[in-house]
N, C-alpha and C positions, 0 to 999 in steps of 0.2 A: 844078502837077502834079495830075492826074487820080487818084484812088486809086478801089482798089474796097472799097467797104463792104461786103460777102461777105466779103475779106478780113480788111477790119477785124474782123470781129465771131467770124470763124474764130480770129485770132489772142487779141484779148480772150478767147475762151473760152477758149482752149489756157492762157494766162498765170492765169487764173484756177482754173483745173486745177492747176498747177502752183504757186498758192500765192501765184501774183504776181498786184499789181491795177496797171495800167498806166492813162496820163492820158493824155489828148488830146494833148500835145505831145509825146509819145514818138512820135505817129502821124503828127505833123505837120496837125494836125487841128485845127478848130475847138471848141470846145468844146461847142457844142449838138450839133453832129455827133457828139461822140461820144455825150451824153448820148441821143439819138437811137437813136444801135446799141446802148447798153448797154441802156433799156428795153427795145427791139422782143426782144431776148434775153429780159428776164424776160414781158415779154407772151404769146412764143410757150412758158415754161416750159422758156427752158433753160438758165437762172441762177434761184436765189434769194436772197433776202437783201438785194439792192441797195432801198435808200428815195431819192425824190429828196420837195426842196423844190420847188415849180411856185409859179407867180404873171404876173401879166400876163395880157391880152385870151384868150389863144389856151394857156393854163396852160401856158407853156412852161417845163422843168426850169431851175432855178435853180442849183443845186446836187443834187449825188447823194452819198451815201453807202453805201459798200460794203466797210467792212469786213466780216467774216464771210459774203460774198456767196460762194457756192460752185454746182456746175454739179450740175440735175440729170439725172435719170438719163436723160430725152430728151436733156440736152446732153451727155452722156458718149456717147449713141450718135450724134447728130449731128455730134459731132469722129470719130469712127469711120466712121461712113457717108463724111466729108472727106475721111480720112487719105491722100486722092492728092494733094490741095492743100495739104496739111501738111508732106507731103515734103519739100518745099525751105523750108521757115518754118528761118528759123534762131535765131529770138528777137528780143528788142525792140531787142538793136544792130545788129540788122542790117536792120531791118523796112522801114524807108525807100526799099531798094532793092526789096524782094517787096513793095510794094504797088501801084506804078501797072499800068498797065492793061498 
């Protein structure tokens, strides 16, 4: 199944708004993949908090850690500027069906 990473990283944000921090397998997702969407979020500033381990040829994340990682004020109006593809999000039980293309 094809998902869209827009989505993913819509809904990671929204979940982390909301207090929740969600794993790859919730998304049905691989795990670089997600470590993939959760930086490019703090890259473009709009989460902070998240640290990852990197290692290997190409520093690819190892592990991430995000406790206390929360959305800043770009990502709080980046979930707003969304709020049309938000609409239908029904949260992480139901995410599997709002993610493919």
């Amino acid at each position: 199944m094809a998902i869209d990473k827009l989505k993913v990283m819509l809904s990671f944000m929204r979940e982390v708004n909301d207090g929740n921090i969600p794993n790859a397998s919730e998304y049905g997702i691989e795990n670089w993949e997600y470590w993939d969407i959760v930086e490019a979020c703090q890259d473009e500033g709009l989460i902070k908090g998240a640290n990852f381990t990197k290692g290997g040829k190409s520093h690819q994340i190892l592990i991430g850690f995000l406790e206390g990682t929360k959305l800043t004020v770009k990502g709080m109006e980046y979930l707003h500027n969304n709020s049309a593809s938000m609409k239908t999000y029904k949260g992480l039980k139901e995410i599997r069906e709002w993610l493919p293309f």
